[in-house]
C-alpha positions as CSV (number, residue, x, y, z in Angstrom):
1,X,87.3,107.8,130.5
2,X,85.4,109.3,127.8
3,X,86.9,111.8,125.0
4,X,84.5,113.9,126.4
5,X,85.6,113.7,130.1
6,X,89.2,114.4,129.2
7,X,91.0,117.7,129.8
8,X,91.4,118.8,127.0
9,X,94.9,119.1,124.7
10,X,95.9,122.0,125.3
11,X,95.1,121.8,129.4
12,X,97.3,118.2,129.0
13,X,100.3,120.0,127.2
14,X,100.5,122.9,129.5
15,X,101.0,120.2,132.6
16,X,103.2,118.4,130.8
17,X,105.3,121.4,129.5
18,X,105.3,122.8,133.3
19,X,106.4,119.4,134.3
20,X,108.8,118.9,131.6
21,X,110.6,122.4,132.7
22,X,110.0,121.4,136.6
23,X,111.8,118.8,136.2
24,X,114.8,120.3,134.0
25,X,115.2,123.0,136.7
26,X,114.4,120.6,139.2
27,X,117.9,118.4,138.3
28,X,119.7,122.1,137.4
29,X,119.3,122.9,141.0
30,X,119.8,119.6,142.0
31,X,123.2,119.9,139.9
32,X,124.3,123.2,140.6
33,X,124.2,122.3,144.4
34,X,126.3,119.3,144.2
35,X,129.0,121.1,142.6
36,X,128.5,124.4,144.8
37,X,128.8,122.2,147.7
38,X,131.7,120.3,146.1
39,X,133.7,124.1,145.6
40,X,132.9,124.9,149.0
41,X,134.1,121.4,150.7
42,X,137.4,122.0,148.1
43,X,137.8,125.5,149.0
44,X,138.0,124.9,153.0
45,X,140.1,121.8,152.4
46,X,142.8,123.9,150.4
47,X,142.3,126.5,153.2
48,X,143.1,124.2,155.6
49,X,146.2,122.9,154.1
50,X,147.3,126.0,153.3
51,X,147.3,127.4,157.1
52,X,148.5,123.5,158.2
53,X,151.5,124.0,155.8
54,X,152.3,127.7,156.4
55,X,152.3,126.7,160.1
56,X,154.3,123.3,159.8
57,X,157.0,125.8,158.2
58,X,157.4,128.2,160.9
59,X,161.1,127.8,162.2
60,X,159.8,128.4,165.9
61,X,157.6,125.6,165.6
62,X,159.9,123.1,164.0
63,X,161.9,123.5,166.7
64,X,160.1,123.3,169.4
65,X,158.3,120.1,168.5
66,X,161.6,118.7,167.6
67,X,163.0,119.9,170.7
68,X,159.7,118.3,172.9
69,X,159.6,114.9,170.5
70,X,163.2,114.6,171.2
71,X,162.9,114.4,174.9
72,X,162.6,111.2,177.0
73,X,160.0,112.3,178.9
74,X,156.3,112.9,178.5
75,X,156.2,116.5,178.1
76,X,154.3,118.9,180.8
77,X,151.1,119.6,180.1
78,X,151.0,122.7,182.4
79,X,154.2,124.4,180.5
80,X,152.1,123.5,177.6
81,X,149.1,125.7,178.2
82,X,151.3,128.3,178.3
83,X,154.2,127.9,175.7
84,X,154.6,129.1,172.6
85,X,153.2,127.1,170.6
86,X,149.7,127.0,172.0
87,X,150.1,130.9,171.6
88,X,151.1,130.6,168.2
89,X,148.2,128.1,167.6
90,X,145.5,130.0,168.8
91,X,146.5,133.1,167.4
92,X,146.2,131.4,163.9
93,X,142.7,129.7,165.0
94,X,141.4,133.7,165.7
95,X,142.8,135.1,162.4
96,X,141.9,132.8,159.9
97,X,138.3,131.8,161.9
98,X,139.4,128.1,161.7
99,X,137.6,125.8,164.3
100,X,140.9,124.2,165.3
101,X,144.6,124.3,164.9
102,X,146.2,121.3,167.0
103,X,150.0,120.5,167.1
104,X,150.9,117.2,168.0
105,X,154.0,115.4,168.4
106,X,155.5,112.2,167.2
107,X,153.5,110.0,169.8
108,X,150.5,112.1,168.9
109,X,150.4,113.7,172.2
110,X,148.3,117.1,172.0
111,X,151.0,120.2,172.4
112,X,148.3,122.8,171.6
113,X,144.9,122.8,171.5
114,X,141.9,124.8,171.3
115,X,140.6,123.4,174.5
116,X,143.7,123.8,177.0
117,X,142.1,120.9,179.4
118,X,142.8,118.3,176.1
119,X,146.6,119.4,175.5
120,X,148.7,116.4,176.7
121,X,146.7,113.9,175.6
122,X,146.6,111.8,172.5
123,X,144.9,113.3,169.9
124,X,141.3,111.4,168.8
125,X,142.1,111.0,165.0
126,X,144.8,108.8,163.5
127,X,148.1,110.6,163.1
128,X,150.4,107.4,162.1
129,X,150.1,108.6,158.1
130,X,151.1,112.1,158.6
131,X,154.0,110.5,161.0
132,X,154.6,108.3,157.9
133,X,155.5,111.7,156.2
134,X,152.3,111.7,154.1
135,X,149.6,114.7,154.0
136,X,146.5,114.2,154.7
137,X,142.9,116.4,153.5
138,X,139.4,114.9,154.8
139,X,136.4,115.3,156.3
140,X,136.8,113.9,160.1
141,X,135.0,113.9,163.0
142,X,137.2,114.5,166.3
143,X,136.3,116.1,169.4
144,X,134.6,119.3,168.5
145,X,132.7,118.0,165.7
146,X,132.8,117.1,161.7
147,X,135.2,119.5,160.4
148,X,136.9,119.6,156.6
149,X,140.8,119.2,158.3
150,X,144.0,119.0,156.5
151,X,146.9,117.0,158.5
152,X,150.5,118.4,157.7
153,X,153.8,116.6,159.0
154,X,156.2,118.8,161.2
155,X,159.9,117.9,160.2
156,X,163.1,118.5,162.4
157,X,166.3,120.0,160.5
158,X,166.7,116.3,158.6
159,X,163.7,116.4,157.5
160,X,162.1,113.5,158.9
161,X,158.3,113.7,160.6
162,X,158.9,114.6,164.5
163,X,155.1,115.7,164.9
164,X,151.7,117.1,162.9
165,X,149.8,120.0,162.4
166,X,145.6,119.9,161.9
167,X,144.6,123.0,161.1
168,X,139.8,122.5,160.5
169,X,137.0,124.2,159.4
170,X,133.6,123.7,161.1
171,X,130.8,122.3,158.6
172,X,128.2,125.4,159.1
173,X,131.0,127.5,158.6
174,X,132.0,126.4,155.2
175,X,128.2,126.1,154.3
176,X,127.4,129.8,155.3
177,X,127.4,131.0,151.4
178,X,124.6,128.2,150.3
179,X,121.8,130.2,151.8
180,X,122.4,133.1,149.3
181,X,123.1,130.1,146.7
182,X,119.8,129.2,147.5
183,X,117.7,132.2,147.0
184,X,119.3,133.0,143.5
185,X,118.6,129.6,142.3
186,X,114.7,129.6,143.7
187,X,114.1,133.0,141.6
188,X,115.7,131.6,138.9
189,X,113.9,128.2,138.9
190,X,110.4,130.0,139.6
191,X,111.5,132.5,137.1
192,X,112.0,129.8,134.5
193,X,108.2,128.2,135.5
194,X,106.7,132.0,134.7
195,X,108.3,131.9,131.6
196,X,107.4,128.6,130.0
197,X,103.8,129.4,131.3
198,X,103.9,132.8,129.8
199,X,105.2,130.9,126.4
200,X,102.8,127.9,126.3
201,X,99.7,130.1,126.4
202,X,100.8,131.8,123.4
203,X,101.4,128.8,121.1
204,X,98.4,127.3,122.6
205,X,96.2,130.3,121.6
206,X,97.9,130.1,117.9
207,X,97.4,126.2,117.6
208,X,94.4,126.8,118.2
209,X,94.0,129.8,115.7
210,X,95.6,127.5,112.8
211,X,94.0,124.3,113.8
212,X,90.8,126.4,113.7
213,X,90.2,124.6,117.7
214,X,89.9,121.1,116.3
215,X,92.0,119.0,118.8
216,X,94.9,116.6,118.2
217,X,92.7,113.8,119.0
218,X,90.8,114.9,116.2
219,X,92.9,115.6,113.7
220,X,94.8,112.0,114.2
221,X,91.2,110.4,113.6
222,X,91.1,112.2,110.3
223,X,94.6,111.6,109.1
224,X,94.1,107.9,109.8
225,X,90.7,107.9,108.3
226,X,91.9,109.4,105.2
227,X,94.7,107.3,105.0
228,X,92.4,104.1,105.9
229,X,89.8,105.2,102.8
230,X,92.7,106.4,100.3
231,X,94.9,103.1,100.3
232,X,92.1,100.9,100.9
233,X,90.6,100.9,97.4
234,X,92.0,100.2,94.2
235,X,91.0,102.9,92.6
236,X,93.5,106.2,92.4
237,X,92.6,109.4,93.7
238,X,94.2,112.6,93.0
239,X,93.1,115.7,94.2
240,X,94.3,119.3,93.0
241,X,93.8,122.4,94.5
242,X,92.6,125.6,92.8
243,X,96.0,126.8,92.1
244,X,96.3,123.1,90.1
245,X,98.8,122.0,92.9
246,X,98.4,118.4,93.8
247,X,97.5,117.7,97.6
248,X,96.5,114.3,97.8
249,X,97.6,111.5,96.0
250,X,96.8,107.7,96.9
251,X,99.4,104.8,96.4
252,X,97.0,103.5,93.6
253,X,96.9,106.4,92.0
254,X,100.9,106.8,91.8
255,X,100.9,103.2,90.9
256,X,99.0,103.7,87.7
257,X,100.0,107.0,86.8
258,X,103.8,106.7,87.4
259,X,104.3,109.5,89.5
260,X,107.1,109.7,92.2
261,X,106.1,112.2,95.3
262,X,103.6,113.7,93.3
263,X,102.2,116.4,96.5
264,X,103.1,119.6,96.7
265,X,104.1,119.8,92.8
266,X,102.0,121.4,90.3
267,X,99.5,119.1,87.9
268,X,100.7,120.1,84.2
269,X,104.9,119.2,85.6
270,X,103.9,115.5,86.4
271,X,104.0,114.2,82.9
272,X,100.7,113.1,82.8
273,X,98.6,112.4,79.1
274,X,96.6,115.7,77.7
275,X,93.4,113.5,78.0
276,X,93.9,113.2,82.2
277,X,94.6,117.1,82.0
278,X,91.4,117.8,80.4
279,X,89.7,115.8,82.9
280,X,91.3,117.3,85.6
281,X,90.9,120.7,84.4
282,X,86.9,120.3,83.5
283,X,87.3,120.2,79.7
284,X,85.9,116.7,79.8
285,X,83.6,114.7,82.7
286,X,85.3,111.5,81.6
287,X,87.8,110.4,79.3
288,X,89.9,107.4,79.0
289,X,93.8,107.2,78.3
290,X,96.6,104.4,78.2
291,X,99.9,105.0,80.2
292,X,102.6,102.4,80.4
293,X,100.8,100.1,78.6
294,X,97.7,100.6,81.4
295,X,94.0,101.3,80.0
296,X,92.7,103.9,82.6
297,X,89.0,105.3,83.0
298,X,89.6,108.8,84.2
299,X,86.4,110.6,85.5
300,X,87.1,114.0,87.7
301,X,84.5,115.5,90.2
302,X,84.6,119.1,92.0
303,X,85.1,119.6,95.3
304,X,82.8,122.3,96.8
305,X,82.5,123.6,100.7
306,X,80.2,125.9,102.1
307,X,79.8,127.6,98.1
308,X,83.8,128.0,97.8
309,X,85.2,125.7,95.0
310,X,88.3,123.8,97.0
311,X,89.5,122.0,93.5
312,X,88.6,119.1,91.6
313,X,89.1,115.1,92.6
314,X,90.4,113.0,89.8
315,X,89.3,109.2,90.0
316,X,91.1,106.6,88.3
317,X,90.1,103.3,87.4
318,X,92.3,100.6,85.9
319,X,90.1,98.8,82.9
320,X,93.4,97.1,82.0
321,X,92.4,93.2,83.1
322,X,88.3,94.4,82.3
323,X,89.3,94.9,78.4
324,X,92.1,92.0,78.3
325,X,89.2,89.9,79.5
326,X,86.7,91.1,77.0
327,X,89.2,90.3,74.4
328,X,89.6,86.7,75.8
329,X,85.7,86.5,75.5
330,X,85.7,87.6,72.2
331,X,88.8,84.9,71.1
332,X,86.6,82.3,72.6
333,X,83.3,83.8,70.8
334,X,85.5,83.3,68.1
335,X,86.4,79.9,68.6
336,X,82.9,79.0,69.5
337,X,81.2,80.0,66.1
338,X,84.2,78.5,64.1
339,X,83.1,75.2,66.1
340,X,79.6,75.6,65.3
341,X,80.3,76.1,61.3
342,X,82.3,73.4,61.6
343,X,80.0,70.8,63.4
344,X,77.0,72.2,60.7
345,X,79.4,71.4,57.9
346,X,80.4,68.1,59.4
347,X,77.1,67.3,59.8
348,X,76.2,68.3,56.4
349,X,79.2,65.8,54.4
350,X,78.0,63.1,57.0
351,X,74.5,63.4,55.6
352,X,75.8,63.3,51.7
353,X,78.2,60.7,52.2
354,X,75.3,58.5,54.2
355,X,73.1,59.0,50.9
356,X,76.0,57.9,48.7
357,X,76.1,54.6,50.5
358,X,72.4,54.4,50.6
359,X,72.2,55.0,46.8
360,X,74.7,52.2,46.7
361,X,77.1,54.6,45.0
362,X,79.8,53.3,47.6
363,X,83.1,54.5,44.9
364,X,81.4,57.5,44.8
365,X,81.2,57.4,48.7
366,X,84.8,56.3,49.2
367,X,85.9,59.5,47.1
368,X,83.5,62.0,49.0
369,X,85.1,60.6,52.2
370,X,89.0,61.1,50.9
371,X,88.3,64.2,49.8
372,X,86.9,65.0,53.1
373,X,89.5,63.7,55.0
374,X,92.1,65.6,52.6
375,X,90.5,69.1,52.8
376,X,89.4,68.8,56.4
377,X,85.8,68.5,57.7
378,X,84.9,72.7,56.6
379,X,86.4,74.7,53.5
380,X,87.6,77.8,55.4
381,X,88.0,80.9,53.2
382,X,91.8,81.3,53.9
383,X,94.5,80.4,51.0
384,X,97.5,78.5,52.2
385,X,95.6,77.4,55.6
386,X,96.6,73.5,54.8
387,X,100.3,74.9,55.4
388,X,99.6,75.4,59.4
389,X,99.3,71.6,60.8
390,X,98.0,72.7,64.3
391,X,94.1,72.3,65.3
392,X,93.6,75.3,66.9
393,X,95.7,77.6,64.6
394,X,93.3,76.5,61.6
395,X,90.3,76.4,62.9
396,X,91.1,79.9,64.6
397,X,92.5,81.6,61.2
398,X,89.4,79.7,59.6
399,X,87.0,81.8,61.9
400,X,89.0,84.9,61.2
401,X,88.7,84.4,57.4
402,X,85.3,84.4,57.7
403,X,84.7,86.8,59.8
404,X,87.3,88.7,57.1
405,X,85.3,87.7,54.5
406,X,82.3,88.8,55.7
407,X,83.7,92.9,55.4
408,X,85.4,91.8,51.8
409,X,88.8,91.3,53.0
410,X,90.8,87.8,52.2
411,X,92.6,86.5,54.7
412,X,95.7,84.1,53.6
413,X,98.3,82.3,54.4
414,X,102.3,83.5,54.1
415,X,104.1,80.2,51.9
416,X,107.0,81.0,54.1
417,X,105.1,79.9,57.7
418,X,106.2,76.6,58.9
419,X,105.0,74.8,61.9
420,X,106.5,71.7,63.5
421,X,104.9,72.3,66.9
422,X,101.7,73.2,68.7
423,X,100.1,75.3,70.1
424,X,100.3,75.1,74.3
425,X,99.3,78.6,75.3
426,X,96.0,78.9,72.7
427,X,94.6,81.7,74.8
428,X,97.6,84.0,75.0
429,X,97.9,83.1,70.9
430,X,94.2,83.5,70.5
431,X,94.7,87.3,72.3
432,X,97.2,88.5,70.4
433,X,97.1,87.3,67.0
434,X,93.3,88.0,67.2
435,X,94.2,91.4,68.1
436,X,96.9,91.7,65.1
437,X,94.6,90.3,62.9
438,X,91.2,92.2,63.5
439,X,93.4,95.4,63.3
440,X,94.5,94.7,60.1
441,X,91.0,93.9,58.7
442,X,89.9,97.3,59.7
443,X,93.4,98.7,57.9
444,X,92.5,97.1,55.6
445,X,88.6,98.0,55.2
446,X,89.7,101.9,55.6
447,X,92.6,101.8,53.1
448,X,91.8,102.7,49.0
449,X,93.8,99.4,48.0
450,X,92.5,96.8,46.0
451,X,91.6,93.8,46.6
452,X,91.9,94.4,50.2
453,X,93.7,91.5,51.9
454,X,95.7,90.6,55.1
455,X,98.6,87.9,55.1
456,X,99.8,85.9,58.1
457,X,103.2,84.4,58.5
458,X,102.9,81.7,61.1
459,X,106.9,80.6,62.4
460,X,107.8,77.7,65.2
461,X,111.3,78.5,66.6
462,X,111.9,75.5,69.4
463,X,109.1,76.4,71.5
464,X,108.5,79.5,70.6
465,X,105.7,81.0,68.5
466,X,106.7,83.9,66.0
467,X,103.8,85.6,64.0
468,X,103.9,88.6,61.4
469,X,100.9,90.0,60.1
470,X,100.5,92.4,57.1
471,X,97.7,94.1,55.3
472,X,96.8,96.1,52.5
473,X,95.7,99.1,54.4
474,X,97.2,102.8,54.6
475,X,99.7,102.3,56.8
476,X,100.6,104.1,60.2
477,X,102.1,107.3,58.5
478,X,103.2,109.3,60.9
479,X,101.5,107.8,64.0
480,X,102.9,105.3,66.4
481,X,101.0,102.6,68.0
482,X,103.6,101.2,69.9
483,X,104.9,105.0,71.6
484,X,105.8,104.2,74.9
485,X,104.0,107.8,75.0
486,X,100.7,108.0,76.5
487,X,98.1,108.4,73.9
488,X,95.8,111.3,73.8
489,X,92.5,109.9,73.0
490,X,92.1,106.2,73.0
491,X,89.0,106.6,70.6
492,X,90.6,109.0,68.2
493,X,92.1,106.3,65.7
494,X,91.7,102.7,66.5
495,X,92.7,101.7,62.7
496,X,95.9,99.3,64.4
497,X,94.6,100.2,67.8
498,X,96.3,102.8,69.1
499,X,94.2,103.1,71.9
500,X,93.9,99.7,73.6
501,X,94.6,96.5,71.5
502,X,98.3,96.9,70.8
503,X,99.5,97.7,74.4
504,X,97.7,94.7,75.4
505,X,99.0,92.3,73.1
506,X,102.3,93.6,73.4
507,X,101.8,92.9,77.4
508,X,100.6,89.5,77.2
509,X,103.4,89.0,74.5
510,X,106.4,90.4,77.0
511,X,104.8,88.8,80.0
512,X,105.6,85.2,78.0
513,X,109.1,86.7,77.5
514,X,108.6,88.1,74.2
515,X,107.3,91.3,72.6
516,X,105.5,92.7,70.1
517,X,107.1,95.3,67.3
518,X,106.2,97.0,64.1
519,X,108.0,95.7,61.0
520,X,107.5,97.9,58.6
521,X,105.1,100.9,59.2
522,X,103.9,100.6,55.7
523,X,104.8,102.4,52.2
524,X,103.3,101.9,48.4
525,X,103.0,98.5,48.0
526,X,101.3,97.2,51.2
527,X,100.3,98.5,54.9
528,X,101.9,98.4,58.2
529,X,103.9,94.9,58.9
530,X,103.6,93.9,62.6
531,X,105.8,91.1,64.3
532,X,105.3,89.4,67.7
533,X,106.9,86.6,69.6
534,X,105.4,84.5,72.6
535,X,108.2,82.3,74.4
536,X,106.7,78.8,75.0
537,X,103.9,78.9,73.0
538,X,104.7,76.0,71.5
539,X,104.8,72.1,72.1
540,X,108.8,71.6,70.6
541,X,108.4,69.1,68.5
542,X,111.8,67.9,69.5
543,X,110.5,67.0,73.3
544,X,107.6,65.4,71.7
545,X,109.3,63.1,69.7
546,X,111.6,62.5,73.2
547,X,108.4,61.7,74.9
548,X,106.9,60.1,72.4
549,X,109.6,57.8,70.1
């Protein structure tokens, strides 16, 4: 069946609400019944027993069926029909409208009756347990019918069972209130029905004010389309209201904004950076901003129905792994021209030394070569870069000093580095000490000192990699790159990379169980001092030697 086809929500709710209260009054009734007809069985059983035992007391009667039980012979019905006890019997049956009152004696012989053609005879019900001197309440079926009865001993002067009294009820008689039971219950129970009708209409008509008639059906469909779109991309959405009250908020967007049940809360009390305010509010159509070390593209678009502004959508993309692979490229870029100076000036000292021998200058030859094999295949503009043993440290720091060189800063070599190992992680070395060092080139470019110059300590600690970089420039002053803060503008100073280098250096650095800090922040004599450490960096030279005796 079609969605079409279907009755509709409310039509469904209002049959399953009346059915829902049917059936409550339904097993009320049902309830109330059983125990009205379990007082009404109780009640005409304690009647019972109480005539049966008011009876069994009477003196008169004790004696007589003491007096007859005693006998030797069977006792005469005629002078039974009209003794004293069937007189006494039936005068109780007509006062207290039982169906029955029976005596009987110790054989169980009737000795009144209400039928006086049965008195004499045995009685149809067993008697030996009243005998016994027990009493006895139940629902029997004798020779006028099902009645409730209640089976009392008779005892002689002793005190010892000589006969029974059965004093019953007839079953329509003790059912004569249920009618009236009945009939309060029915208008009660078709009360009840008028009343849940009565209130089902009205929330219908206001579920349908609020829900402006869009059915359930509906409103599931969006829910789980919304929640299908939101946490089905990466990127984050946050949407605010006019009041600036967030309503929606994606798992993505939490994720890279740090925000714990963000809905329901007002914008400017969830911490975020000034930048993603400005966006949000309009100030800016796009803007970028780091928080928790995460480079975000922020870009915020009104939402507008029917001419009514509804609030603004805030779309945030993570550029995080975009940049850190842009940086990678770059380090390989890098890498890639310092190869290609290299192979030219390879090629270069292979064509002089190939004239030498030609000339037959062959000492002259022999020298070019030593010196060649002493200095290395290219002169790199870096002092002190003989000191760092490892292939891809110097020909890395070479291309750097170039590239220094090139905007008139000289890049050097700390006396202090010492390095037994290798490198075994180049690109997460090439990432971060190409970050440290490119920012201090452009500290150093901006900053009034003279010469300008940046100085790298390079440090092997088993197999880790420990690197400190320092420059001539300015310093940091009162700005700090490495605030766990969220900056407010990622292109406002990018002297030491406030906005995007640091944090991901520092991530690549902690992510190898290591970190990057800030030494000295900079003062009179030289710029800002910055320190990182990259946990198995290095081939130990130890486990080399191990491997390799």
């Amino acid at each position: 069946m079609t969605t079409k086809n279907r009755p509709r929500f409310a039509t469904r709710a209002l049959l399953l609400h009346l059915a829902t209260v049917a059936l409550v009054v339904g097993l009320c009734t049902g309830i109330y019944l059983a125990l009205a007809v379990q007082q009404l069985r109780a009640e005409a059983e304690s009647t019972a027993l109480g005539i049966a035992r008011t009876l069994a007391e009477d003196p008169q009667v004790r004696a007589e069926v003491a007096r007859i039980s005693s006998a030797e012979v069977r006792p005469d019905a005629e002078s039974l029909r009209v003794g004293e006890l069937q007189r006494t019997a039936t005068d109780v049956a007509e006062r207290t409208g039982a169906l029955f009152v029976v005596i009987a004696d110790d054989e169980g012989i009737r000795l009144a009756h209400p039928t006086p053609s049965r008195i004499g005879e045995e009685v149809s019900t067993p008697f030996e347990e009243v005998l016994a001197g027990n009493e006895v309440v139940d629902w029997q079926t004798g020779t006028l019918g099902e009645s409730a009865r209640a089976k009392v001993p008779v005892r002689d002067k002793t005190g010892t069972p000589v006969g029974e009294v059965s004093v019953g009820f007839e079953r329509t008689g003790v059912f004569d209130d249920l009618p009236p039971l009945l009939a309060v219950i029915g208008v009660t129970a078709v009360g009840a029905l008028t009343l849940a009708v009565l209130t089902f209409l009205l929330l219908r008509r206001r579920w349908e004010r609020l829900t402006l008639g869009v059915q359930p059906e509906e409103l599931v469909a969006l829910v789980q389309n919304q929640t299908a779109v939101l946490n089905g991309v990466d990127d984050g959405v946050l949407a605010v209201d006019t009041a600036g009250i967030v309503r929606v908020s994606n798992d993505a967007a939490d994720r890279m904004l740090g925000l714990t049940a963000p809905i329901g809360r007002p914008l400017t009390a969830l911490g975020l950076p000034p930048t993603a305010l400005e966006t949000v509010t309009g100030d800016r159509e796009r803007s970028t901003a780091v928080v928790d070390e995460r480079v975000l593209y922020l870009e915020a678009r009104p939402v507008v129905r029917d001419g009514r502004s509804l609030g603004d959508v805030l779309i945030i993309r993570d550029r995080t792994d975009l940049i850190a692979l842009t940086e990678r490229l770059d380090t390989v870029r890098t890498m890639t021209a310092a190869l290609r100076v290299q192979r030219h000036e390879f090629a270069n000292r292979m064509h002089v030394a190939a004239g030498l021998i030609d000339a037959e200058r062959v000492s002259d030859a022999r020298a070019f070569l030593g010196e060649l094999v002493e200095r290395g295949s290219v002169a790199f503009p870096v002092a002190g870069l003989g000191l760092l043993r490892d292939p891809f440290l110097t020909s890395f720091l070479g291309a750097k000093g170039v590239e220094a060189g090139e905007r008139g800063v000289s890049l050097r070599i700390a006396d202090d580095s010492q390095l037994l190992g290798s490198v075994a992680e180049p690109e997460d070395v090439a990432a971060v000490l190409g970050n440290l060092v490119d920012n201090a080139v452009t500290a150093a470019v901006a900053g009034e000192r003279t010469p300008r110059w940046v100085e790298v300590a390079v440090l092997g600690d088993g197999d880790a990699l420990v690197l400190t970089v320092a420059d001539s420039g300015a310093g940091l002053g009162s700005v700090d790159p490495m605030s766990p803060k969220p900056s407010d503008d990622v292109g406002s100073d990018r002297i030491h990379g406030h906005g995007l280098g640091l944090p991901l250096a520092r991530e690549i650095a902690r992510r190898r169980n290591g970190d990057l800090w800030i030494i000295d922040p900079g003062g009179t004599e030289c710029g800002a001092v910055f320190a990182a450490r990259l946990d198995g960096a290095l081939t130990d030279i130890t486990t080399a030697h191990e491997e390799h005796p």
